[in-house]
C-alpha positions as CSV (number, residue, x, y, z in Angstrom):
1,X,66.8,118.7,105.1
2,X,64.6,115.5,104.5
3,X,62.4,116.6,101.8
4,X,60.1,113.0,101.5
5,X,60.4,109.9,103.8
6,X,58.8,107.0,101.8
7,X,57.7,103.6,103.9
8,X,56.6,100.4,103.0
9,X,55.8,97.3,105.3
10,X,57.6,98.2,108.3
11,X,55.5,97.1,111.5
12,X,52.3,98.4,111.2
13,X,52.8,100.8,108.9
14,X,51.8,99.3,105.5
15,X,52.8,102.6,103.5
16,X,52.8,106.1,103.7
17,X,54.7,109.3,101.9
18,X,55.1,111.9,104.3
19,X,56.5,115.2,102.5
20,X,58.2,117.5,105.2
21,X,58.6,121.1,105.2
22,X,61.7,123.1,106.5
23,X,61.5,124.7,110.2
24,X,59.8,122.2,112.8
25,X,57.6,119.1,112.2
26,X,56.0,117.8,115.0
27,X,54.4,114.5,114.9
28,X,51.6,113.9,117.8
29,X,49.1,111.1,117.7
30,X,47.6,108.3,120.0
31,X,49.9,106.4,122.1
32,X,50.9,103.1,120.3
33,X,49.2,104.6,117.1
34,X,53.1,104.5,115.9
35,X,54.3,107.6,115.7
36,X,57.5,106.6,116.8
37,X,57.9,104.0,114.4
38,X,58.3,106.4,111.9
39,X,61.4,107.9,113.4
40,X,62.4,103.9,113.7
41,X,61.8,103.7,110.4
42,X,64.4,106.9,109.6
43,X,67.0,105.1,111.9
44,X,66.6,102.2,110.6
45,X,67.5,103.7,107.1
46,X,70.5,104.8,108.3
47,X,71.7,101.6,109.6
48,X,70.5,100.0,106.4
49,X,69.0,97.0,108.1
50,X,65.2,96.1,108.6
51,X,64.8,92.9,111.0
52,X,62.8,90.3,110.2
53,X,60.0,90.7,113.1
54,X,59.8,94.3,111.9
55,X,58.9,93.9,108.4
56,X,55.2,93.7,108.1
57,X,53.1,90.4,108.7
58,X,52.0,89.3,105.3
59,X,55.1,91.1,103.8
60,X,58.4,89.2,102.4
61,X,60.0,92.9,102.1
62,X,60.3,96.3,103.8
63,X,61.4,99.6,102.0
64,X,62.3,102.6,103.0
65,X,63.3,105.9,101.0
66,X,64.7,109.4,102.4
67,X,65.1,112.3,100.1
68,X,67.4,114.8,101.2
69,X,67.7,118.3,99.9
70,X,71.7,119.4,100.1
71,X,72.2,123.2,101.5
72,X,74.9,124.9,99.2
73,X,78.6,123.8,99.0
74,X,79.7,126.1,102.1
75,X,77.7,124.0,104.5
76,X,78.4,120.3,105.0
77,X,82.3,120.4,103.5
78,X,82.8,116.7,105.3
79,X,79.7,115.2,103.6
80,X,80.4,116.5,100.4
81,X,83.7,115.4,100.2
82,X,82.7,111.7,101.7
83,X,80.3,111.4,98.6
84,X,83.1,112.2,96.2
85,X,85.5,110.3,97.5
86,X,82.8,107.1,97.3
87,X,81.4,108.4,94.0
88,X,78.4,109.0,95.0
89,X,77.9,112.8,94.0
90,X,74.6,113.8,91.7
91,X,74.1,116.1,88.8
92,X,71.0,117.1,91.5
93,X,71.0,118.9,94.6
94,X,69.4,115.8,96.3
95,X,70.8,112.7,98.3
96,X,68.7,109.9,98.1
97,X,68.9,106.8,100.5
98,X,66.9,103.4,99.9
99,X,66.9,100.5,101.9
100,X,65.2,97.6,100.8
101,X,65.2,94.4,103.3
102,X,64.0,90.7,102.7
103,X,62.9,88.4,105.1
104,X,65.9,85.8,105.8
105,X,67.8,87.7,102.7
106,X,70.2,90.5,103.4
107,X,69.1,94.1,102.7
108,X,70.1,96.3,99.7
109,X,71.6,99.9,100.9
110,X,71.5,102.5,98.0
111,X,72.7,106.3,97.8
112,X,72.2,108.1,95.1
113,X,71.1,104.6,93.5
114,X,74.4,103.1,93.8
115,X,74.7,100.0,96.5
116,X,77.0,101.0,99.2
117,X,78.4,99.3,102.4
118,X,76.3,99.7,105.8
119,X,79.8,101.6,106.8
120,X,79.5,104.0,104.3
121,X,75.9,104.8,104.8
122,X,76.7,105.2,108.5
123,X,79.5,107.7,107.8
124,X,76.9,109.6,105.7
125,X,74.0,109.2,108.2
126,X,75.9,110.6,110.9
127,X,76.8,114.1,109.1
128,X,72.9,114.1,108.3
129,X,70.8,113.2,111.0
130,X,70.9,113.5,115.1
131,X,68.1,111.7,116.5
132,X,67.7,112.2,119.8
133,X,66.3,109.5,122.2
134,X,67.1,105.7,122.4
135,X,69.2,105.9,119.4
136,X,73.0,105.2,117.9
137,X,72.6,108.3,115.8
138,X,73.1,110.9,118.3
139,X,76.7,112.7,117.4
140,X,76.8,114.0,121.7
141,X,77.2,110.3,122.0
142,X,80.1,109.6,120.4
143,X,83.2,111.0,122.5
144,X,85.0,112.0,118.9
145,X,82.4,114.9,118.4
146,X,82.7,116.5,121.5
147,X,86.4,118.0,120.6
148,X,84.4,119.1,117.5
149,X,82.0,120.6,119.1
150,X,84.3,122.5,122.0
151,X,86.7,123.2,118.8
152,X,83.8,124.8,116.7
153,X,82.1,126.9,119.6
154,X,85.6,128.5,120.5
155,X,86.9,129.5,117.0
156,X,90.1,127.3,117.2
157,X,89.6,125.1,114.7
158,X,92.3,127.3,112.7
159,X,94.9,126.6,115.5
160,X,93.7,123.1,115.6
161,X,94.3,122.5,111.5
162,X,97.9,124.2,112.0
163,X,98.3,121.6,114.5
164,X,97.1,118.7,112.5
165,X,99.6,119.7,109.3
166,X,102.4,119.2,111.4
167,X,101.3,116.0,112.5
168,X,101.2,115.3,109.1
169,X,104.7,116.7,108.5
170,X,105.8,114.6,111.4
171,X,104.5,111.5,110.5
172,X,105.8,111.7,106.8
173,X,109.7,112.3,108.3
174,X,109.1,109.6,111.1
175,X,108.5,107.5,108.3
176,X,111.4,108.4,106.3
177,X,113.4,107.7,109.3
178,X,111.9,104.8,110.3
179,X,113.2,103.6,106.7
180,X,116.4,105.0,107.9
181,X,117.2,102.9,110.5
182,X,115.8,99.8,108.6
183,X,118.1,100.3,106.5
184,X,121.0,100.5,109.0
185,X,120.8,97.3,110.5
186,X,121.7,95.5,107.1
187,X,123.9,98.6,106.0
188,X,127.4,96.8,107.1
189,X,126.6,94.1,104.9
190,X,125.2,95.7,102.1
191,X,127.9,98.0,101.8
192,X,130.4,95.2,101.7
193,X,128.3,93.6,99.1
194,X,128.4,96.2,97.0
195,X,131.8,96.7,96.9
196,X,132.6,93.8,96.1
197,X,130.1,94.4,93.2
198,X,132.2,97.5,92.6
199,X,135.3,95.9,92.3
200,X,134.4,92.9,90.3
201,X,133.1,94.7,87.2
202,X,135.1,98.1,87.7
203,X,138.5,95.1,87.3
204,X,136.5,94.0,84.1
205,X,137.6,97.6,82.5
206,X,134.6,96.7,80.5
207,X,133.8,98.7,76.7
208,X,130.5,99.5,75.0
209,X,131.0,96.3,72.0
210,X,133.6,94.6,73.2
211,X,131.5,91.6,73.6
212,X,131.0,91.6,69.8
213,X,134.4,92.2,69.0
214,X,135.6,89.3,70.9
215,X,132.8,87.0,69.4
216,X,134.1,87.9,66.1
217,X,137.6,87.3,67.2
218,X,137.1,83.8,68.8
219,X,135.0,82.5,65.8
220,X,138.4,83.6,63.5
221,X,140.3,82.2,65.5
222,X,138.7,78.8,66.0
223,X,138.7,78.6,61.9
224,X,141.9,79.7,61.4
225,X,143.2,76.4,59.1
226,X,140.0,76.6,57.4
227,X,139.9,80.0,57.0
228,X,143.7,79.9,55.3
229,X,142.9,76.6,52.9
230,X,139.9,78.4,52.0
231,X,141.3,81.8,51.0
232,X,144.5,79.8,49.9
233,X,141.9,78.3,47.1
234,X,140.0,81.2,46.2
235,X,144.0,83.4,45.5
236,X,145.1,80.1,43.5
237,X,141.3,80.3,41.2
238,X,142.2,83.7,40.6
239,X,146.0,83.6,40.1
240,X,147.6,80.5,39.3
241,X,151.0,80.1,41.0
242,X,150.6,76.6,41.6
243,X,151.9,74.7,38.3
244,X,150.5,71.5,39.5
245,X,146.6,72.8,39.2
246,X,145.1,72.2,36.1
247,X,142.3,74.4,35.8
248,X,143.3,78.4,33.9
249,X,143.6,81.0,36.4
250,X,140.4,83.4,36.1
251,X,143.3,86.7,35.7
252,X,144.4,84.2,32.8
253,X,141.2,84.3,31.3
254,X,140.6,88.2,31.5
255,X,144.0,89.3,30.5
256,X,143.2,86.5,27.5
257,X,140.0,88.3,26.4
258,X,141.2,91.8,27.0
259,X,144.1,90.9,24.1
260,X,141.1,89.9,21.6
261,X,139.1,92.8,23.1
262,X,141.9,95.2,21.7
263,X,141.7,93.4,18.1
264,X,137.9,93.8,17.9
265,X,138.4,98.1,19.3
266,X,140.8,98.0,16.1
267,X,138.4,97.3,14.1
268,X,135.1,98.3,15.6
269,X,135.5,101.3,18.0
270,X,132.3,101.3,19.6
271,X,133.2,98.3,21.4
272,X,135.6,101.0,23.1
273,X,133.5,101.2,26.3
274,X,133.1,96.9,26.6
275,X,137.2,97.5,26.6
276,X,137.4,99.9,29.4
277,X,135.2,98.3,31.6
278,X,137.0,94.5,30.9
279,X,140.3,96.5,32.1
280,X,138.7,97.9,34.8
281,X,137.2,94.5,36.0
282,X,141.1,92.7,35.4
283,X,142.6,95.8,37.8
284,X,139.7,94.8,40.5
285,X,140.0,91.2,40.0
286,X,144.0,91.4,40.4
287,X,143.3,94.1,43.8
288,X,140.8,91.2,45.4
289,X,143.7,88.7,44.9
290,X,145.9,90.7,46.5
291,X,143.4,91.3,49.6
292,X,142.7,87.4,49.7
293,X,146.6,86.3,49.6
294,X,147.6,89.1,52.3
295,X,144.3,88.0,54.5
296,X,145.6,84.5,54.1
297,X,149.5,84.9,55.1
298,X,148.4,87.0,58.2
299,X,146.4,83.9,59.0
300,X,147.9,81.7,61.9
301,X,147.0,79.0,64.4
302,X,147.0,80.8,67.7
303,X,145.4,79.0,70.6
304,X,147.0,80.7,73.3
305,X,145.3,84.2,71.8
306,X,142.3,81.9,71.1
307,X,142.2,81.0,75.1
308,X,142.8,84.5,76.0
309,X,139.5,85.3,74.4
310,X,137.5,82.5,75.7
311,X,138.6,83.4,78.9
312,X,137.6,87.3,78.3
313,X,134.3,86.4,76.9
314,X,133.7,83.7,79.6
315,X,134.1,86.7,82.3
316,X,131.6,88.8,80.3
317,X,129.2,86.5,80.3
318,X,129.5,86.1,83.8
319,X,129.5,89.6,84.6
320,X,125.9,89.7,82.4
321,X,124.5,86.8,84.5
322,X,124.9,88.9,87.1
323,X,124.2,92.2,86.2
324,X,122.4,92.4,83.1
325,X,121.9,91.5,79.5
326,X,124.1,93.6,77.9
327,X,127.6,95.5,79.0
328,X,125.6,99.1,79.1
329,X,123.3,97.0,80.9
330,X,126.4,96.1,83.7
331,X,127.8,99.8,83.5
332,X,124.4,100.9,84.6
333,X,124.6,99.0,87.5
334,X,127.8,100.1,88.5
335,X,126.4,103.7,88.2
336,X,123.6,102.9,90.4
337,X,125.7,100.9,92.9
338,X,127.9,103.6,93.8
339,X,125.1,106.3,94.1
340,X,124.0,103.7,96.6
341,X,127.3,103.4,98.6
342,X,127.4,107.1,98.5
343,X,123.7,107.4,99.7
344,X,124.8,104.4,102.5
345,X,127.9,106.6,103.7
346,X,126.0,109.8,104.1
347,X,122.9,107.8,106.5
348,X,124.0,108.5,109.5
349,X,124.6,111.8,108.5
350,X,120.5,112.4,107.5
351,X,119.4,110.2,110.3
352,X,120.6,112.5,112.5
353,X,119.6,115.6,110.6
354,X,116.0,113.8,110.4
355,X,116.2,113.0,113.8
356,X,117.0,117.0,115.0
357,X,114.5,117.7,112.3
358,X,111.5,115.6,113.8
359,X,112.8,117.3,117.9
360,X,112.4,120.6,116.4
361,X,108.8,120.1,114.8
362,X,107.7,118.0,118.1
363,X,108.9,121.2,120.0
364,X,106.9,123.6,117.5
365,X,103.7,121.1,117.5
366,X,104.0,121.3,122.0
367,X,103.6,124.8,121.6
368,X,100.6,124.8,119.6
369,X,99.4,122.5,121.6
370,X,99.7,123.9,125.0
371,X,98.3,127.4,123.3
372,X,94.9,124.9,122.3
373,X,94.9,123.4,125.3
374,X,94.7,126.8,127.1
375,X,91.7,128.3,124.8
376,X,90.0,124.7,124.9
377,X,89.9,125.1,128.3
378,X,89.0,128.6,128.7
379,X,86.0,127.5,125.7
380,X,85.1,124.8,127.6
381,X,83.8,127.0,130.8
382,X,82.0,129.4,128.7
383,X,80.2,126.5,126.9
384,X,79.3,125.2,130.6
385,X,78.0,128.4,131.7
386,X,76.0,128.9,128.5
387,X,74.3,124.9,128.6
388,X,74.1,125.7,132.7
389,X,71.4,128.4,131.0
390,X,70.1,126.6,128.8
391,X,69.4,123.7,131.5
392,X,67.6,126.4,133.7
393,X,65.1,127.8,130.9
394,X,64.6,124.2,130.8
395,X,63.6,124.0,134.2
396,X,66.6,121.3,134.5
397,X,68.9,123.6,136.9
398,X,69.4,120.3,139.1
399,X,71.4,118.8,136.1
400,X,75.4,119.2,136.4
401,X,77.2,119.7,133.0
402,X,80.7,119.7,133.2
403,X,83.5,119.4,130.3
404,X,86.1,117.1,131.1
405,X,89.7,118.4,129.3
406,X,92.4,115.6,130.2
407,X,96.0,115.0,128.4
408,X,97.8,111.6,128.6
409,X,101.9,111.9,129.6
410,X,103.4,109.5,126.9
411,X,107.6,109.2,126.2
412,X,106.3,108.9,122.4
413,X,104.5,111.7,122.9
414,X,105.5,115.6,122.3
415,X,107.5,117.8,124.9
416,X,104.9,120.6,126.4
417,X,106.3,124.2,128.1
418,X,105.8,122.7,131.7
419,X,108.5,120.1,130.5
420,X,106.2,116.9,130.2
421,X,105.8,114.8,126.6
422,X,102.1,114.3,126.5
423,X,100.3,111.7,124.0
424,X,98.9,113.4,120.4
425,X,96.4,112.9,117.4
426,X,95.5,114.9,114.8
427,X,94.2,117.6,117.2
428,X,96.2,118.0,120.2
429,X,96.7,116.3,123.3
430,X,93.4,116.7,124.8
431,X,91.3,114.2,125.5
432,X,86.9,115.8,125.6
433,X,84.3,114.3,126.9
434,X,81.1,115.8,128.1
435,X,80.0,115.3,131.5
436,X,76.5,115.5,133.2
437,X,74.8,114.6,136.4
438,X,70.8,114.3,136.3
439,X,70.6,114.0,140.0
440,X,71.4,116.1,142.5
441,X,74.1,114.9,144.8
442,X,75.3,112.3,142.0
443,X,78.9,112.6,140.3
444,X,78.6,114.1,136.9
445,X,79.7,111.2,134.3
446,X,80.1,110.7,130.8
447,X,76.9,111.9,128.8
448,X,76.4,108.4,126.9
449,X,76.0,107.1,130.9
450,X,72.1,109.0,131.2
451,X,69.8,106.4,131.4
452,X,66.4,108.5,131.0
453,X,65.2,108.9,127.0
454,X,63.4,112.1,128.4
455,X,66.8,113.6,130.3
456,X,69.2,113.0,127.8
457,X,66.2,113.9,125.2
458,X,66.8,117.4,126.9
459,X,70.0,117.4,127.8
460,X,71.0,117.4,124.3
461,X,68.4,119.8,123.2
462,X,69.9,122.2,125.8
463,X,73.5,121.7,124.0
464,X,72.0,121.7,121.3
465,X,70.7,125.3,121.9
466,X,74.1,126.2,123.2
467,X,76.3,125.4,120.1
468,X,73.9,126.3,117.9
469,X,75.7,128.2,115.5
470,X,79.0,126.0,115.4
471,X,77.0,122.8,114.9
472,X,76.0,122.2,111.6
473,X,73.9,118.6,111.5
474,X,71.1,119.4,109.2
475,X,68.4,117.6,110.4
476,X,67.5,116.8,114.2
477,X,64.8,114.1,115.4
478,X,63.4,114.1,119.2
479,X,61.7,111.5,120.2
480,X,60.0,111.1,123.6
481,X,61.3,114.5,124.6
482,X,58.6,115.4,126.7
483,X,58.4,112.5,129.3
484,X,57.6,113.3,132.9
485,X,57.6,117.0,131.4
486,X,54.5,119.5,132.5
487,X,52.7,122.2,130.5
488,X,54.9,125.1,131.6
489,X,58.1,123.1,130.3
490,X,56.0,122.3,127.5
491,X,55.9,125.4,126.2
492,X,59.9,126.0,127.0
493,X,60.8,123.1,125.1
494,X,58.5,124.3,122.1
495,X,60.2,127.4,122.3
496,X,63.8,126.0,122.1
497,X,62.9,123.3,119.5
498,X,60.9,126.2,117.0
499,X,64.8,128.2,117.9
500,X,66.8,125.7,116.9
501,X,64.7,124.6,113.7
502,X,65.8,128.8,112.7
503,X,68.8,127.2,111.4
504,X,68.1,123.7,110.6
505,X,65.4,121.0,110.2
506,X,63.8,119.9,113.6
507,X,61.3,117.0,114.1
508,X,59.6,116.1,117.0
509,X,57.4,113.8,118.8
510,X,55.8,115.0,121.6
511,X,52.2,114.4,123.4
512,X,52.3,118.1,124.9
513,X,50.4,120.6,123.1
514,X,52.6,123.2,124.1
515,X,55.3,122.1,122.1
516,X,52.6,120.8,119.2
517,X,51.5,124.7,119.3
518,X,55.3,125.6,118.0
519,X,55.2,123.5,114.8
520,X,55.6,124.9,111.9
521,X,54.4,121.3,110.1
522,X,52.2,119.2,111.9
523,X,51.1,115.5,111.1
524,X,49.2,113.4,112.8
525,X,49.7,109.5,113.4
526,X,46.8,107.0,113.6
527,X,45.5,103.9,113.7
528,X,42.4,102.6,110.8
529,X,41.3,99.4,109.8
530,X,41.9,98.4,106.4
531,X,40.3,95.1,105.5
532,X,40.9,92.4,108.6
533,X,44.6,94.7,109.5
534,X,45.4,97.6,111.4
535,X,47.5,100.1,109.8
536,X,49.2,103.1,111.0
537,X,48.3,106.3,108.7
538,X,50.2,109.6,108.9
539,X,48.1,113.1,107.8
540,X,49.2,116.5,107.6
541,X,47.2,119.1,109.9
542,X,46.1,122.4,109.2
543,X,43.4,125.2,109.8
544,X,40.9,123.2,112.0
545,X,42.2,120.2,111.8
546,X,45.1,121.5,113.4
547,X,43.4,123.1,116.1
548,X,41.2,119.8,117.0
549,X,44.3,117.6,117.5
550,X,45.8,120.8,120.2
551,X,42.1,119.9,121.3
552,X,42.3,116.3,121.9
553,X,45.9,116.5,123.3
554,X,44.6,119.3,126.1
555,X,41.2,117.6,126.7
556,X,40.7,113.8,125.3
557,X,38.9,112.7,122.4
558,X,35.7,113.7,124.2
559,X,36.9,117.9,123.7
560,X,34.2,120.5,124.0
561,X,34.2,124.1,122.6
562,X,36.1,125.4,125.6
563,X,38.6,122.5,124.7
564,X,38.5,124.5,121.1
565,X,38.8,127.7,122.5
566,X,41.8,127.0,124.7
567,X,43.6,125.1,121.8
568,X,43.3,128.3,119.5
569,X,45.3,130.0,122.4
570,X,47.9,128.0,123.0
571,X,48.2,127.9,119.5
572,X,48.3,132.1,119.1
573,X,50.2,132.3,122.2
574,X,53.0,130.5,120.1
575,X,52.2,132.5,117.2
576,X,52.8,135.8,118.8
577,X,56.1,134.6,120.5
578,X,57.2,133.5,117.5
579,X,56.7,137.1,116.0
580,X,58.3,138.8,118.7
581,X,61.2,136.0,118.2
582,X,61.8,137.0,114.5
583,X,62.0,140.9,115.4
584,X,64.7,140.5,117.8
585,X,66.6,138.4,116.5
């Protein structure tokens, strides 16, 4: 419910607080005192926009506050998961909506005191508020909440949701084929790519290290000479075979001073260990000659074996251009490319399982259809006997309301028992709109097509009063509701409008005091000087108070004690229905 509607410069109204209770507020006042400017000044909160020629004279700025109070997580499931999904949820139980709005600037939209778009605050405003006269705000007058309505009063929202996971289901393996057949068109040429792919590095007969092998290979290879004059020079400085070097042969050296070494043990034994480990370095010494002269005789010039690798490593390299930077790099490509030709050979296969798949869930989803279509229909005539009722307490019975229930043959669509493939959303294949006539003898049309604030004003309360129960907009706003309406309808209005605020909040405007009588909050607009300005003030009303405002609305300002008198009983009158009301129901 709105707990506290705060205003500031916005037309006459220079600022008021107005505190609301639950049930139903009723607003009443002079005409042109601006009592309907506070119910501008709600809608204009939820469109989150104050024009220019509205805010205040004087004023640069206009603000505007609403403090809801949020029933319990059972009620309001859509609103409550709109505000997580924007982030807007609060540690509190209350939703709060500023507007602020500067003239020639753009406004500032707040919930919950984050900014938001004027989108969002729409989406919220609409799940919050139905005001009901010249307004945007009024759910009966946008054609997607009728099906929500009809779907709510006859219980099939169940059947509906089953419905609207297989569109879901659908649209998930229409996507995957979609991909499908995408892929088909290029699937001759990617194939043959790939096999080429295949065949280029499966002829490779590629191993994990080769290309460092071969590296090392090449680089031996392309030093060979060197290599051998190198390790020809290092055998000759250990063993001299060549008689024309001049230099002492290192093995020369240490066999020299192992002989002395043997003298000195003779002598002195403790230089036993010196002796061993001499003898020991001679043995090694002698083994890495042997290693060097065999390295160097298996040595030779071979450029044929030396092109044989180029070429080898050349292809590598290629292949790693093409396929990555390493050879477990190009091996994992050739695992992956022949999962792919696999997958590309079996496509035709799963596009024509998906495609049996998607006939068979189309054929399931025509059936559910058809068996909503049948109880949306069979719904839809109790719902037009029950507003026909309704419209008759109302004194309305020359108003037509009819529920029009129409499908839309499509080839895209999906296949129905009588044998026809009918267009679908996420609920069915019905298309609902609400229908009314105001005048006798006029074809009914859609609702949104009413020209009179009063009618429609009453129209919707009579819907209103029929779907009840299923319809779960917290807060409702009439405005003008009791144009061209007498005393006796008056007090049938009251009593509809004090019903329907049972389950919700319900505010009204009204200049009948047989539909003030019914409030259970009453406030009063008016008009008072302050300083050289006129500004609109709004009071609450109780006790006497109360019952001199009935007064003025039955008599005039210039009421007399009868005028008293009669208020008090239009006012008890209301009181004792409303009694009787709460026993039997």
């Amino acid at each position: 419910m709105l707990l506290e509607l705060r205003v500031k410069n916005l037309g006459i109204i220079e600022s008021i607080d107005w505190k609301l209770s639950g049930g139903l507020n009723v607003i009443t006042g002079e005409t042109g005192a601006g009592k309907s400017l506070v119910i501008d000044a709600v809608e204009t909160l939820l469109e989150g926009k104050v024009d220019d020629d509205v805010i205040r004279h004087g004023s640069n700025e206009a603000q505007i506050e609403g403090v809801f109070a949020l029933p319990d997580n059972a009620i309001l499931p859509q609103l409550r998961e709109l505000l997580a999904e924007k982030g807007l949820k609060s540690d509190e139980d209350n939703l709060v909506i500023s507007c602020e709005s500067k003239k020639q600037g753009r406004s500032v939209v707040r919930v919950n005191g984050q900014a938001v778009t004027k989108g969002v605050l729409r989406q919220i405003g609409r799940l919050l508020i139905d005001i009901h006269g010249q307004s945007e705000h009024l759910s009966l007058l946008d054609t997607k909440y009728h099906l929500d309505f009809l779907d709510a009063y006859g219980h099939t929202m169940d059947l509906r949701h089953d419905f609207s996971g297989k569109v879901v289901e659908l649209s998930k393996l229409e996507q995957e084929l979609k991909a499908l057949v995408e892929a088909e068109k290029d699937a001759a040429r990617r194939e043959e790519f790939l096999r080429f792919q295949l065949d280029e590095i499966k002829k490779a007969e590629l191993r994990l290290g080769e290309d460092e092998e071969l590296e090392r290979e090449r680089n031996i290879l392309a030093s060979a000479e060197k290599l051998k004059a190198m390790s020809y020079e290092a055998y000759q400085a250990l063993c001299k075979e060549d008689v024309s070097r001049a230099s002492v042969p290192a093995l020369d050296k240490l066999n020299e001073a192992v002989g002395v070494m043997k003298k000195l043990v003779k002598l002195d034994p403790t230089l036993s260990q010196q002796l061993n480990y001499l003898g020991e370095t001679v043995y090694g010494v002698e083994e890495v000659a042997r290693d060097i002269r065999a390295y160097s005789e298996k040595l030779e010039h071979n450029p044929e074996r030396l092109e044989e690798v180029e070429a080898r490593f050349e292809l590598i390299k290629n292949l790693k251009r093409k396929y990555g930077q390493t050879i477990a790099d190009i091996l994992s490509y050739l695992e992956k490319a022949e999962k792919e030709l696999k997958g590309i050979s079996l496509s035709s296969e799963k596009q024509a399982e998906l495609e049996k798949i998607c006939s068979q869930l189309k054929a399931e989803m025509g059936k559910i259809a058809s068996e909503l279509s049948i109880a949306r229909s069979a719904v839809a005539q109790k719902l037009v006997a029950e507003v026909k009722k309704e419209l008759k307490d109302l004194n309305m019975s020359q108003v037509e309301f009819n529920v029009s229930l129409t499908q839309d043959e499509s080839e895209e669509g999906i296949p129905l028992p009588d044998g026809k493939t009918y267009a679908f959303n996420n609920e069915g294949v019905d298309v609902v709109e609400f229908m009314a006539s105001t005048n006798p003898g006029e074809p009914v049309k859609p609702i949104t097509k009413i020209a009179s604030t009063g009618e429609i004003s009453r129209f919707t309360l009579a819907l209103k009063g029929a779907l009840s129960e299923v319809d779960n907009i917290p807060v409702l706003i009439f405005d003008e509701i009791d144009i061209g309406v007498g005393g006796r309808s008056g007090e049938i209005i009251g009593k509809k409008l004090w019903a329907l605020a049972r389950n919700r909040q319900v505010i009204c405007v009204t200049h009948l005091p047989q539909i003030a009588a019914f409030a259970d909050a009453h406030y009063n607009v008016h008009k008072q000087e302050s300083g050289a300005r006129t500004v609109s003030m709004l009071q609450t009303l109780g006790g006497e108070a109360r019952t001199q405002e009935i007064a003025v609305m039955l008599a005039g300002p210039q009421y007399t004690e009868v005028s008293l008198n009669d208020a008090r009983a239009v006012i008890q009158k209301a009181v004792g229905w409303k009694q009787e009301y709460r026993k039997v129901s």
